[in-house]
VOGUFI-620154 format. One record per residue (C-alpha): residue number from 1; residue in three letters; x, y, z. Coordinates in nm, 3 decimals, decimal comma, padded with zeros to 5 digits. Layout:
<pts>
PT tordren kelo      c1      c2      c3
PT     NUM  ALA       X       Y       Z
...
</pts>
This chain:
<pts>
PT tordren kelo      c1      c2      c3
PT       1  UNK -00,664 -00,392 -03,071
PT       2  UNK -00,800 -00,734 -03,194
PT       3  UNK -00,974 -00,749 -03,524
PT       4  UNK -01,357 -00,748 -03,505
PT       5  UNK -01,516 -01,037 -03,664
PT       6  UNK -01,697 -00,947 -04,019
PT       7  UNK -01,959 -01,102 -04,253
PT       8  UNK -01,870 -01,197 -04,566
PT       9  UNK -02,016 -01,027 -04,889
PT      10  UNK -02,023 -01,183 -05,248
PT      11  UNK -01,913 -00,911 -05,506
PT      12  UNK -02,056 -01,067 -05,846
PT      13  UNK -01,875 -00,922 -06,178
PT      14  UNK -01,951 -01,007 -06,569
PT      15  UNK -01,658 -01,138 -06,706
PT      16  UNK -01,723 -00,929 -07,035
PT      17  UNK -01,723 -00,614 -06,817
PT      18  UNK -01,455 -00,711 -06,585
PT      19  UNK -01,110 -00,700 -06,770
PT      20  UNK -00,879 -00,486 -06,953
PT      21  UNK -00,651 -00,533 -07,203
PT      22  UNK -00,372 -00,642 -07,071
PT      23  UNK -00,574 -00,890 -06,909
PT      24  UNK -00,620 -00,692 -06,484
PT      25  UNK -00,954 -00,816 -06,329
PT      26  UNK -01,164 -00,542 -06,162
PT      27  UNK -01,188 -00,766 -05,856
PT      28  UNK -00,796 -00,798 -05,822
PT      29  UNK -00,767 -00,370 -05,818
PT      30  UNK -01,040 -00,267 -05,618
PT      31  UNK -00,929  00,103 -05,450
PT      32  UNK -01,260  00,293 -05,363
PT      33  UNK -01,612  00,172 -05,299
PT      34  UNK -01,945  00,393 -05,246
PT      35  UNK -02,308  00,255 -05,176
PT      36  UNK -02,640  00,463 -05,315
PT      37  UNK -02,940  00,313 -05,283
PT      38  UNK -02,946 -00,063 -05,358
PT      39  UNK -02,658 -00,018 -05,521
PT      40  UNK -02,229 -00,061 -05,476
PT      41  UNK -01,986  00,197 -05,693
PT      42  UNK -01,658  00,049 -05,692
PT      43  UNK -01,321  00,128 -05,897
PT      44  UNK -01,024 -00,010 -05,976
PT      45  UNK -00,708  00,186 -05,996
PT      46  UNK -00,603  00,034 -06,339
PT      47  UNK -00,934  00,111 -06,500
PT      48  UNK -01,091  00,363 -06,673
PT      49  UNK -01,429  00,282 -06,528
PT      50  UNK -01,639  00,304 -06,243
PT      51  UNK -01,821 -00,016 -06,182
PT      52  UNK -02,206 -00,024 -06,064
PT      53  UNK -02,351 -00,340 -05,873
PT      54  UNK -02,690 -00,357 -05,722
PT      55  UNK -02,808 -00,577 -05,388
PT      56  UNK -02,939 -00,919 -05,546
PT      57  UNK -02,928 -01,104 -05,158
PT      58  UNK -02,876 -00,993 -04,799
PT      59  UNK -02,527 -01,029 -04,864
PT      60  UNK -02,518 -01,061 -05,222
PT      61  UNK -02,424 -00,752 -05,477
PT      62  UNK -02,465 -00,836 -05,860
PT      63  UNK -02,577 -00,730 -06,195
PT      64  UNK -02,275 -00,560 -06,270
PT      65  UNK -02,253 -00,231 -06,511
PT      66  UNK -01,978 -00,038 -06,601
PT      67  UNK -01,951  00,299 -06,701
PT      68  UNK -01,681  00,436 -06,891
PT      69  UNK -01,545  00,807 -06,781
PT      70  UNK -01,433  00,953 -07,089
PT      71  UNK -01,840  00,907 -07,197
PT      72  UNK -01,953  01,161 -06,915
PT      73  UNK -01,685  01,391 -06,895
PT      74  UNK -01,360  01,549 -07,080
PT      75  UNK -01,027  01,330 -06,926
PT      76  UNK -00,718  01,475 -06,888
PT      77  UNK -00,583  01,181 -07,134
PT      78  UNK -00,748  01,198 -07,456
PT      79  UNK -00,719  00,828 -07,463
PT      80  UNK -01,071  00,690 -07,379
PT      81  UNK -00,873  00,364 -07,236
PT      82  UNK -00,625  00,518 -07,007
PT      83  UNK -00,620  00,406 -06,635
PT      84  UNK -00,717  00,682 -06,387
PT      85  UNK -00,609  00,548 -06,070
PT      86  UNK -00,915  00,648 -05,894
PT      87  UNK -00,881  00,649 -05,535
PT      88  UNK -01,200  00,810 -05,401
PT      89  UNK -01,562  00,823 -05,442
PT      90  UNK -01,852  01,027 -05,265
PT      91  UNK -02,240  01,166 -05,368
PT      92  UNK -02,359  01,509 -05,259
PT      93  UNK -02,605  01,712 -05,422
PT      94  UNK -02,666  01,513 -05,699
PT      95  UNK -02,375  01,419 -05,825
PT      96  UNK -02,102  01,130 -05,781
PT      97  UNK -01,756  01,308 -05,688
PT      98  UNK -01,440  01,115 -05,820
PT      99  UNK -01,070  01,208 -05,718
PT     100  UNK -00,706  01,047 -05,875
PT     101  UNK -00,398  00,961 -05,629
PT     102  UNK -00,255  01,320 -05,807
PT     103  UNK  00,073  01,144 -05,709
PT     104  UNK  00,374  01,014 -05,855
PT     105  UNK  00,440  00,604 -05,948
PT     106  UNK  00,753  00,420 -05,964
PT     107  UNK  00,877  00,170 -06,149
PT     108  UNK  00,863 -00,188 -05,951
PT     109  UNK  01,203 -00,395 -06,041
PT     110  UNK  01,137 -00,763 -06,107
PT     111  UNK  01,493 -00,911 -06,005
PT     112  UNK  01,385 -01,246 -06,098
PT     113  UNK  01,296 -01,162 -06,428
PT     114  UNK  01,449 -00,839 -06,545
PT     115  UNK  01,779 -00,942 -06,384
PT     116  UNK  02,019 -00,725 -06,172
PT     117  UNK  02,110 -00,438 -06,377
PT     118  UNK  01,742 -00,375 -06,538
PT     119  UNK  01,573 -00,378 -06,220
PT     120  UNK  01,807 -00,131 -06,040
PT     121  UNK  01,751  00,104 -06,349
PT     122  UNK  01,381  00,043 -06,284
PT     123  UNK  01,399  00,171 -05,921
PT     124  UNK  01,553  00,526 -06,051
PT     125  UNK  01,250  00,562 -06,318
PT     126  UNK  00,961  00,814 -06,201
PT     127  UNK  00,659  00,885 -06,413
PT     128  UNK  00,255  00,989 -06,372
PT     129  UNK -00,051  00,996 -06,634
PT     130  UNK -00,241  01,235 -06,686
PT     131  UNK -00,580  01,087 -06,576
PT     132  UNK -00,415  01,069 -06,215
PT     133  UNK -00,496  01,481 -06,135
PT     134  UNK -00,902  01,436 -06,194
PT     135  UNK -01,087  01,580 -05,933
PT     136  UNK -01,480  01,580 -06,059
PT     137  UNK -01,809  01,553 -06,064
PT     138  UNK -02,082  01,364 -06,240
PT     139  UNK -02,431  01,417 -06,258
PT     140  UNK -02,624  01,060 -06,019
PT     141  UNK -02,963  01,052 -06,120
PT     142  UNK -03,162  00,760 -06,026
PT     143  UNK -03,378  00,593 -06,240
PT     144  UNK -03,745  00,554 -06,107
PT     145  UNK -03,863  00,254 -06,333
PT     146  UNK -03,513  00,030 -06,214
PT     147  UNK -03,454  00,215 -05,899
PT     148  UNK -03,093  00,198 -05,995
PT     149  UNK -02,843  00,519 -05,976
PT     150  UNK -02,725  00,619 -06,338
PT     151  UNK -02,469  00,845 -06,388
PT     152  UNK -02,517  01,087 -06,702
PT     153  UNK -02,280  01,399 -06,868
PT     154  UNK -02,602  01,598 -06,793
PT     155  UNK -02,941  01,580 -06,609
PT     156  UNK -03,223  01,747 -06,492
PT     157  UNK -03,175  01,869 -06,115
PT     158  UNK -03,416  01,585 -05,910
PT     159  UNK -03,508  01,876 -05,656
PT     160  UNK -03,483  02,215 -05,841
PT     161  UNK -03,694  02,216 -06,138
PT     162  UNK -03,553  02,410 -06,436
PT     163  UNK -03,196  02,311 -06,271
PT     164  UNK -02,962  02,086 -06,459
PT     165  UNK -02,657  01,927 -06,298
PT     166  UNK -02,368  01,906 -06,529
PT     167  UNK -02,073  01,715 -06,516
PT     168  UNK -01,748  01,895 -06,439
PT     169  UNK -01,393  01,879 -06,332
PT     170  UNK -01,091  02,069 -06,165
PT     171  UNK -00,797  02,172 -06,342
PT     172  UNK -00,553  01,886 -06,393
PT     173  UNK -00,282  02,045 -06,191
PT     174  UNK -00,496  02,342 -05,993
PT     175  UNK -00,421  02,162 -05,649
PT     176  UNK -00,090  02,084 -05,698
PT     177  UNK -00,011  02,485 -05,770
PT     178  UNK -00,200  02,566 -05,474
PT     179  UNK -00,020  02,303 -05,224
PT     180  UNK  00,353  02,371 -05,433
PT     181  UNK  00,369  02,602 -05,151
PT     182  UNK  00,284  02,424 -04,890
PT     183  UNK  00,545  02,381 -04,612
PT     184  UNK  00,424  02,062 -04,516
PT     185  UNK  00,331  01,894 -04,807
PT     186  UNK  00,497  02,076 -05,115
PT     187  UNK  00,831  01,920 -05,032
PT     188  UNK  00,644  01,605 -05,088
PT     189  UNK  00,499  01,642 -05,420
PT     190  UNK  00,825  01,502 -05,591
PT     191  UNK  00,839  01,187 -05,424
PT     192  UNK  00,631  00,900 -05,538
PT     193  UNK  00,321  00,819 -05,344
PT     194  UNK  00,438  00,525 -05,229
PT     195  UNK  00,780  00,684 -05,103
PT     196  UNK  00,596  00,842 -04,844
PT     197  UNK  00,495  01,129 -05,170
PT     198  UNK  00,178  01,312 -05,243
PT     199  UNK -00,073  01,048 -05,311
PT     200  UNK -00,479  01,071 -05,250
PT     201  UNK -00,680  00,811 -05,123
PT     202  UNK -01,050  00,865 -05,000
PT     203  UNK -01,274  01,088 -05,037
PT     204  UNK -01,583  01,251 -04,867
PT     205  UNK -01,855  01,522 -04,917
PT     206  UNK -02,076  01,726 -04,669
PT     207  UNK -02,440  01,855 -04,730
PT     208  UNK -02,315  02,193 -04,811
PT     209  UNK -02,082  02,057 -05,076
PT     210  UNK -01,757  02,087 -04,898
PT     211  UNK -01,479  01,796 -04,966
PT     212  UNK -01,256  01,621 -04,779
PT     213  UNK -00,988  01,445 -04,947
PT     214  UNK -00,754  01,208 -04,716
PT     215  UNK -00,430  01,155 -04,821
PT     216  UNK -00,234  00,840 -04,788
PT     217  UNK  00,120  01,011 -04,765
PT     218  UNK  00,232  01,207 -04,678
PT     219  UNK  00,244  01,133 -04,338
PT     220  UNK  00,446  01,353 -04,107
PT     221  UNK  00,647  01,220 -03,821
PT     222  UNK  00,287  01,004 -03,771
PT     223  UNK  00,077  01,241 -03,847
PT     224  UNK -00,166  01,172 -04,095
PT     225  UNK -00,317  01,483 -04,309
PT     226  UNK -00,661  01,583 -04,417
PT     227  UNK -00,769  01,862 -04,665
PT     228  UNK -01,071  02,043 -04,669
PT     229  UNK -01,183  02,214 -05,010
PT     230  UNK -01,452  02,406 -05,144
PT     231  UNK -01,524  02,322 -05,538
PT     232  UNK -01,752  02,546 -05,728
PT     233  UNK -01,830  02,599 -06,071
PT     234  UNK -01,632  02,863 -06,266
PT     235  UNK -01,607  02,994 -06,640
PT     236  UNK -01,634  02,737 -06,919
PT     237  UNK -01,829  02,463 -06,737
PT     238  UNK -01,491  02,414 -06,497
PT     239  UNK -01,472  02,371 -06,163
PT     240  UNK -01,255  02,595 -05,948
PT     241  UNK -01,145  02,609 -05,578
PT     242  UNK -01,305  02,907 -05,352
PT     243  UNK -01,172  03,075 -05,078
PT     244  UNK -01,235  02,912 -04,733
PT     245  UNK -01,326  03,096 -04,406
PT     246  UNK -01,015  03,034 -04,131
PT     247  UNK -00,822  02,867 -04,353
PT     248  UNK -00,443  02,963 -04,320
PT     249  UNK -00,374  02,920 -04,696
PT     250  UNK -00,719  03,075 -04,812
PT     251  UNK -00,834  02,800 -05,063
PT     252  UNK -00,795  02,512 -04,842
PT     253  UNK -00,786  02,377 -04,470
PT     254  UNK -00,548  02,105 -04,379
PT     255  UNK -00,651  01,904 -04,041
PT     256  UNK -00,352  01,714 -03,875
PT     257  UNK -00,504  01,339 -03,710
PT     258  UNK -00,280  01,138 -03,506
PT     259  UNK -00,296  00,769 -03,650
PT     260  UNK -00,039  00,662 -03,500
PT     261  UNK  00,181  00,682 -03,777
PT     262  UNK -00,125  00,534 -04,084
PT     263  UNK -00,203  00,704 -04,346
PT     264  UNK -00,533  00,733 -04,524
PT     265  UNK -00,721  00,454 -04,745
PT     266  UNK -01,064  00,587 -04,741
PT     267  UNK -01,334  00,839 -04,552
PT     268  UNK -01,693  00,819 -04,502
PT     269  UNK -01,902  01,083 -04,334
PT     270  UNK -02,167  00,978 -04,090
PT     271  UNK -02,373  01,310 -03,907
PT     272  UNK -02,054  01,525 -03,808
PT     273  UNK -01,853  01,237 -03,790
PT     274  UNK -01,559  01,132 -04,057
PT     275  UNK -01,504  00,796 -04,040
PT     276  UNK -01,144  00,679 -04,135
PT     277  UNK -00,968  00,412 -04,310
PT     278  UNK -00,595  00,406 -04,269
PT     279  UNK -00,324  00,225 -04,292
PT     280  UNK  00,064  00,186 -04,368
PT     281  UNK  00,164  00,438 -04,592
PT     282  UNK  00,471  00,260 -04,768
PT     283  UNK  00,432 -00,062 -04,999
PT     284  UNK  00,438 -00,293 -04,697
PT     285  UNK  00,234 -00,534 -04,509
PT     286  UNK  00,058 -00,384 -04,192
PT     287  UNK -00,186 -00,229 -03,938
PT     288  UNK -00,503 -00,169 -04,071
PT     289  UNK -00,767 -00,024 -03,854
PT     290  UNK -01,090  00,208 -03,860
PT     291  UNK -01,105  00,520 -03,673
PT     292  UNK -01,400  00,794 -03,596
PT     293  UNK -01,280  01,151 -03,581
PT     294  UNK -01,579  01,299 -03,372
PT     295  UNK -01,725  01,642 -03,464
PT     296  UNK -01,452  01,588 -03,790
PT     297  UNK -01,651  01,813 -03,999
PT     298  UNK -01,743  02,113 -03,764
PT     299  UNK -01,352  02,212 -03,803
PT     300  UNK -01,362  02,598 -03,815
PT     301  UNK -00,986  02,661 -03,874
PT     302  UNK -00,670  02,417 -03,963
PT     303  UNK -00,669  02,191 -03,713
PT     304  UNK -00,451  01,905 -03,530
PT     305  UNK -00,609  01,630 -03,357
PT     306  UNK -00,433  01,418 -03,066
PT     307  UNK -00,489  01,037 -03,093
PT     308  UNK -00,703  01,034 -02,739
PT     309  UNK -00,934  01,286 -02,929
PT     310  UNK -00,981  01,011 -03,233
PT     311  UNK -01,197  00,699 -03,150
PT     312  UNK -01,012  00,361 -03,268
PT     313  UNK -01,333  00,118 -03,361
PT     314  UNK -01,154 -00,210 -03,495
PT     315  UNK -00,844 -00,310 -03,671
PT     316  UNK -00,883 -00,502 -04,025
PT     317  UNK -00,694 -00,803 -04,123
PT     318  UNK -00,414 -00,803 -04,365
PT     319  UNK -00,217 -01,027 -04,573
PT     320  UNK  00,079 -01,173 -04,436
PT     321  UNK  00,338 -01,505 -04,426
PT     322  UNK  00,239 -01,679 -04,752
PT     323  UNK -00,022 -01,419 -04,797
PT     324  UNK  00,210 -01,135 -04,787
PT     325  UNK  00,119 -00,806 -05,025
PT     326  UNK -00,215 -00,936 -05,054
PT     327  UNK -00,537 -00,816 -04,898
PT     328  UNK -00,459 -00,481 -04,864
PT     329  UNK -00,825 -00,314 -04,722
PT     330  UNK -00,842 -00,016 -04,987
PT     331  UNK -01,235  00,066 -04,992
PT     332  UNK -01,541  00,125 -04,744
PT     333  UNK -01,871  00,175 -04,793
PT     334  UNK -02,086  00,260 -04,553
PT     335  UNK -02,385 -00,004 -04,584
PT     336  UNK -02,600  00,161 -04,339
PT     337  UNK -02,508  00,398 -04,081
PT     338  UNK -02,367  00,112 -03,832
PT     339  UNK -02,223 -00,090 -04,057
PT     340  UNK -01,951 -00,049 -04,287
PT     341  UNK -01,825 -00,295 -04,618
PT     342  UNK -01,476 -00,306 -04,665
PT     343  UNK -01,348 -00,403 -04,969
PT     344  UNK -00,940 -00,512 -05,064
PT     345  UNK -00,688 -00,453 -05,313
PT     346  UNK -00,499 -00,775 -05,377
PT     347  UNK -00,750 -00,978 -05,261
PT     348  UNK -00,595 -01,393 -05,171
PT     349  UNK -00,702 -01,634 -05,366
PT     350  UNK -00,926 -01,760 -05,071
PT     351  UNK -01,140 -01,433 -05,113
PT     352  UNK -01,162 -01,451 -05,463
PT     353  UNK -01,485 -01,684 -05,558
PT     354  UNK -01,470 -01,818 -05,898
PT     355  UNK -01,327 -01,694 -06,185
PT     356  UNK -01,492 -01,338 -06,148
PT     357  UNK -01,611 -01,319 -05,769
PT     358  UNK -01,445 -01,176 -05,457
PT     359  UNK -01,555 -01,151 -05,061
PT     360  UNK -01,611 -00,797 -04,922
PT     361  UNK -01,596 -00,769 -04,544
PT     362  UNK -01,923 -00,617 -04,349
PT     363  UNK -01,826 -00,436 -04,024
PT     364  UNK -02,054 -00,339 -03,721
PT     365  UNK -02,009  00,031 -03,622
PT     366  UNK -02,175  00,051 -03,322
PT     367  UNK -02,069 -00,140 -03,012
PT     368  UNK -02,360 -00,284 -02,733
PT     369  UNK -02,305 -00,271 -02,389
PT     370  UNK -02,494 -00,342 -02,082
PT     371  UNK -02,726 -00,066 -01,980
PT     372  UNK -02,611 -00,093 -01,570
PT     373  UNK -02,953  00,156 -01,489
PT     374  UNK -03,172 -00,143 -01,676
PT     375  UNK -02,995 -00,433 -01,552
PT     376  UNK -03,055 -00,326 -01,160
PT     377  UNK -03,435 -00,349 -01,254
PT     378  UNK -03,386 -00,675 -01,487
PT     379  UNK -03,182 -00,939 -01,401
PT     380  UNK -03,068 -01,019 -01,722
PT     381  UNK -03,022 -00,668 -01,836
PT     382  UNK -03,118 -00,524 -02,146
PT     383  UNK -02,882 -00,495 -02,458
PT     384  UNK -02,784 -00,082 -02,548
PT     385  UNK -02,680  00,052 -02,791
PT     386  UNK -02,351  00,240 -02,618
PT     387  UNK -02,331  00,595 -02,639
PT     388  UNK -02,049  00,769 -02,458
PT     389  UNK -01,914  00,902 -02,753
PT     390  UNK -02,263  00,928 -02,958
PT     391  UNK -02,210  00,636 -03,203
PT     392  UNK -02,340  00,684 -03,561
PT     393  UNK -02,706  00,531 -03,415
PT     394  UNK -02,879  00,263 -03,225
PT     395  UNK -02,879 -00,048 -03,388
PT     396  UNK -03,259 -00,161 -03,589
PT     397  UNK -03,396 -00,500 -03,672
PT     398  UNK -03,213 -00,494 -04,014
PT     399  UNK -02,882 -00,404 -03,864
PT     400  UNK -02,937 -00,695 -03,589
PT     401  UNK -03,036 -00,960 -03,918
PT     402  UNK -02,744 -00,838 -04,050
PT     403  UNK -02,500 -00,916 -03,774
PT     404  UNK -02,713 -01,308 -03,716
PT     405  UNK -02,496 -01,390 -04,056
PT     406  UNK -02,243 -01,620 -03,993
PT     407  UNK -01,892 -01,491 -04,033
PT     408  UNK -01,686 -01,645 -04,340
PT     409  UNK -01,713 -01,746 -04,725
PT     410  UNK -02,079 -01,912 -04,667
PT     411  UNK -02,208 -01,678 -04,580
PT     412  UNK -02,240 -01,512 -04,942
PT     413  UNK -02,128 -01,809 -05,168
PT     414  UNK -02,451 -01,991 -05,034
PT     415  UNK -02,692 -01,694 -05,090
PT     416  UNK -02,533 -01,686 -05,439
PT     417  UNK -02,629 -02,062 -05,506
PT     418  UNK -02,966 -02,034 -05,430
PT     419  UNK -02,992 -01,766 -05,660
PT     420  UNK -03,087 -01,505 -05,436
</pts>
């Protein structure tokens, strides 16, 4: 399948915001993104942040904020600085849901400067922080005089009054007890995410507070896997897993999708649809793509889907050649329910913008077709929205202005210089 053709978006970061101390831009680790409102949530996996930007232009997000996690909620790590490796974001009922990779790292040999023997020692080391097992949730509260989304340790419940929303989280290693078991994935759990191991990425929440949690690997002779939990609030302000109707292994549901051999990067619901970015599961350059899972959340029971049951919407371009190990799509928001932003990990140095910029890709959902019953009444037909497989919605005005962008870097860069 041929990539579609995106519009460029100009992600604008403050400098004093932007780095750690060992010197790793936000831009140049970007793993999850999530859009409320006006505004963009985005992480990076060597942070221990989650990053706030807010539309400034039509294709223009700015006025960066940061917030740090160890503020709004007890870590895993008692050190306030240490990276969580956050690898999804999603909102529901208030609150902004965060999950870690829960997986193994590593070490990555440098031959060329750690010589022979050092860097075949590396490849034998294994280790994991602590920060990597949060699963949580933080009260999103938006502010009526900015209309920006702040996130807060507590905060009055927007809809219930007397309510407050609290921020909590799951035991550091409560899902990896439960899936230890697992004949599919406990075998897995050793291994290093990217050794085909246990590793999370993406992240989504339905209206009646159920999450799904993609994971990147393992991936079963091509099968990618999906789990479906149900987090509730126990004793001491924790959260805790509860039992699941039809699930096999009572406190979650796994869902088998044929990707043709991807894993998970990200997951987005739209209506009962999951939207899904996957891609290779191993360190390696290639096929990145978008798929819908129709009807994804109205599983009943563990479930495996064939790949002519899973709707393949457009492939994504990744780095390779000179560009090799870099642009590696890792995040998508949805901007609207037709169009989705997808951000990358590694971006090249032609995405970056600046010192402290980088270019997010916009995506059209929604395919148009000629309306055949139209076009025997109009000559020139009429332009409609397709809907053999009941896309996420019919295209507006806004959508269409969206789409009259041209493609490429100018897009954004020139909104940006006009100070839009």
């Amino acid at each position: 399948m041929p990539a579609a053709h995106p519009t460029s978006f100009l992600l604008q970061f403050d400098p004093k915001l932007s780095l750690t101390e060992d010197g790793k831009h936000v831009r140049d680790g970007l793993s999850t993104a999530l859009r409320t409102g006006d505004n963009l949530w985005l992480a990076c996996d060597e942070h221990a942040t989650v990053e706030r930007l807010r539309l400034t232009g039509p294709h223009t997000f700015s006025q960066h904020c940061t917030f740090r996690l160890a503020d709004l909620i007890d870590m895993p790590d008692p050190d306030a600085e240490a990276e969580v490796d956050i690898e999804g974001m999603a909102e529901g009922g208030g609150y902004l849901w965060l999950v870690g990779s829960h997986g193994l790292k590593r070490k990555d040999p440098k031959p060329e400067k750690d010589g022979r023997e050092k860097s075949i020692a590396k490849l034998a080391k294994v280790s994991t922080d602590p920060n990597r097992y949060l699963l949580a949730r933080i009260p999103l509260v938006r502010n009526p005089e900015t209309e920006d989304y702040e996130l807060h340790p507590t905060a009055s419940h927007p809809n219930k009054k007397g309510h407050k929303l609290r921020a909590a989280r799951l035991g550091s290693h409560t899902l990896l007890r439960l899936l230890a078991r697992d004949p599919h994935i406990g075998p897995f759990l050793k291994l290093p995410g990217k050794d085909n191991g246990f590793d999370i990425e993406g992240l989504a929440v339905t209206n009646d507070g159920r999450l799904y949690v993609g994971l990147r690997g393992p991936v079963l002779r091509g099968w990618a896997i999906v789990l479906e939990l149900q987090p509730v609030t126990g004793r001491r302000g924790r959260l805790k897993l509860a039992e699941i109707p039809g699930a096999q292994y009572t406190y979650y549901r796994k869902h088998f999708l044929d990707l043709g051999g991807m894993g998970l990067r990200e997951l987005r619901c739209v209506n009962n649809d999951l939207y899904l970015l996957a891609g290779p599961t191993m360190d390696l350059d290639g096929t990145i793509a978008v798929y819908r899972w129709p009807d994804g959340l109205h599983q009943k029971h563990d479930s495996i889907t064939p790949l002519n049951k899973i709707e393949r919407l457009f492939d994504v371009p990744h780095g390779h050649g000179r560009t090799a190990g870099r642009d590696k799509a890792e995040g998508m928001a949805l901007l609207n329910e037709n169009h989705v932003l997808i951000l990358f990990d590694s971006p090249t140095d032609e995405r970056k913008q600046g010192k402290n910029d980088v270019l997010a890709d916009g995506y059209r959902l929604v395919a148009e077709t000629w309306d055949d019953e139209e076009a025997d009444t109009n000559a020139k037909g009429t332009k409609t929205t397709a809907t053999t497989r009941k896309p996420a919605g019919k295209l507006t005005a806004a959508d269409r202005a969206m789409d009259a962008a041209p493609a490429g870097p100018a897009t954004a860069t020139s909104e940006a210089k006009s100070g839009q």
